[in-house]
N, C-alpha and C positions, 0 to 999 in steps of 0.2 A: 504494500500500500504506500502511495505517495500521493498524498492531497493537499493543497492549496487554500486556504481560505484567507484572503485579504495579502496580509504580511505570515500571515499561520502558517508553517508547515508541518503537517503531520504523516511520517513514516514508519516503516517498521525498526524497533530496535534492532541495535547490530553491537557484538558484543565489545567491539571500541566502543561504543557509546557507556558502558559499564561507569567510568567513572563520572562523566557528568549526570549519569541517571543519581547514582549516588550524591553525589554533591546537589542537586534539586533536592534528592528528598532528605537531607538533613538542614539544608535552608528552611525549607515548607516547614516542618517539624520543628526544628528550634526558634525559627521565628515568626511562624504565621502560627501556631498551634501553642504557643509559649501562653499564653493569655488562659486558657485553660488547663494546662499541666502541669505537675510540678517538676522542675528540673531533673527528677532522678529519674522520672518516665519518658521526660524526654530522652535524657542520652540512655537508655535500653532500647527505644523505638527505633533513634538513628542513631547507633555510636560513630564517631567520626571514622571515614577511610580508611580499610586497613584491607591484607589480601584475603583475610577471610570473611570481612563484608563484602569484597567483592565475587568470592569462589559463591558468597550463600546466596547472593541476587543470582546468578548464573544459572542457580540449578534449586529456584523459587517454587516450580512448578507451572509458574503461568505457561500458559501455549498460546497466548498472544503479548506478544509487547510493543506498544509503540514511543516514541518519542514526539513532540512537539519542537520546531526549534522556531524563533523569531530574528529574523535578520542573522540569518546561520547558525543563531546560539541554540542549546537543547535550553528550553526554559519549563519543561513541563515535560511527563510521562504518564502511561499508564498500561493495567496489564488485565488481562481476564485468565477464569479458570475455569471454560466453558466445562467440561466435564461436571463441575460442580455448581454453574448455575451464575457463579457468582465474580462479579466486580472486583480484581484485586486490589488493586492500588490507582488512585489518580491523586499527581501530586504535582503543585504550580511552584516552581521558585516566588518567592517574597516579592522579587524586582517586579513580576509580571501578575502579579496575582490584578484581577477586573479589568482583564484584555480579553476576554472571549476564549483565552487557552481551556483552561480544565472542561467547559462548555465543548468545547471544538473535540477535544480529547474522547469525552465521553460519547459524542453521538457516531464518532468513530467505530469504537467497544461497542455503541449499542448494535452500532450496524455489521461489524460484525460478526456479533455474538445471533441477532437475526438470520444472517444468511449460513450461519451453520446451524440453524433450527431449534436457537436457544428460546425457551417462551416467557423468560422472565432470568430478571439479574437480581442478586440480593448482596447484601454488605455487611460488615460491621463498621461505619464511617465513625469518626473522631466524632467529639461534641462540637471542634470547630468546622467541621465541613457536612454537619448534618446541616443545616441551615441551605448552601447552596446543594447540596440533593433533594431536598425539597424542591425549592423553584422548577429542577428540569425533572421534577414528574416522580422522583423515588416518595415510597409511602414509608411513614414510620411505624415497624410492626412493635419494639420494643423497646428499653432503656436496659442495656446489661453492662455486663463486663468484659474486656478482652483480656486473655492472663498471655503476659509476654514470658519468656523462656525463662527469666531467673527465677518465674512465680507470683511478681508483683503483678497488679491488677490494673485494669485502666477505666474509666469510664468510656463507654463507645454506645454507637443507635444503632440498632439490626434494621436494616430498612433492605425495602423490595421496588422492581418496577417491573409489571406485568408489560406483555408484548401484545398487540391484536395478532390475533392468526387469522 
């Protein structure tokens, strides 16, 4: 996939991309998500660059990855895990967060996770990005927890977005 929208570009990840995916989502994470976390969930969510952050993005699971870049930069990514239904990750760098990215990102994923005959995408989204999954059509089915690898807990929304068949 190689799409265009405006100054948007949205393609597929490629694994030289590994480190600026990284480097987006520890930006997003420690400073767009700082407002609701407390520091120690943040660095468990994204600990800074190192080779086995980048060996465990590589081999995530997702079977779809794409990247967003704006005037050549990666400013934004996101991944699906159609076998399970579900939305993995969309995540905007700070710089570009209410430029239409994560927006352009997602209906990317929705489309698709559509054309391989997915009928609905589900999440566990942040407290700070349940707000824009709302706007583009995700429901909130719950308020729970995400428990990240050391055990510590996080607050996160399970939300869903049904598909017309």
């Amino acid at each position: 996939m190689n799409r265009k929208f405006g100054n948007i570009v949205v393609r597929d990840a490629h694994e030289r991309d590994t480190l600026s995916v990284i480097r987006v989502h520890f930006d997003s994470v420690h400073y767009v998500a700082s407002k609701d976390y407390p520091i120690e969930i943040l660095d468990e969510w994204s600990p800074p660059v190192s080779e086995e952050r980048i060996k465990k993005f590589l081999i995530n699971g997702a079977d779809v990855k794409l990247v967003a870049e704006l005037n050549g930069d990666i400013v934004g990514f996101g991944e699906l895990l159609t076998k399970k239904n579900q939305l993995g990750a969309v995540y905007v760098s700070s710089s570009a967060i209410g430029q239409g990215i994560g927006r352009t990102i997602v209906m990317c994923l929705e489309e698709i996770a559509k054309q391989k005959g997915v009928p609905f995408l589900q999440m566990e989204s942040s407290v700070t990005a349940s707000p824009f999954y709302q706007k583009i059509g995700y429901q909130v089915l719950a308020h729970g927890v995400h428990v990240l690898d050391s055990g510590q807990t996080m607050s996160c929304v399970k939300m869903r977005k049904d598909f017309l068949v």
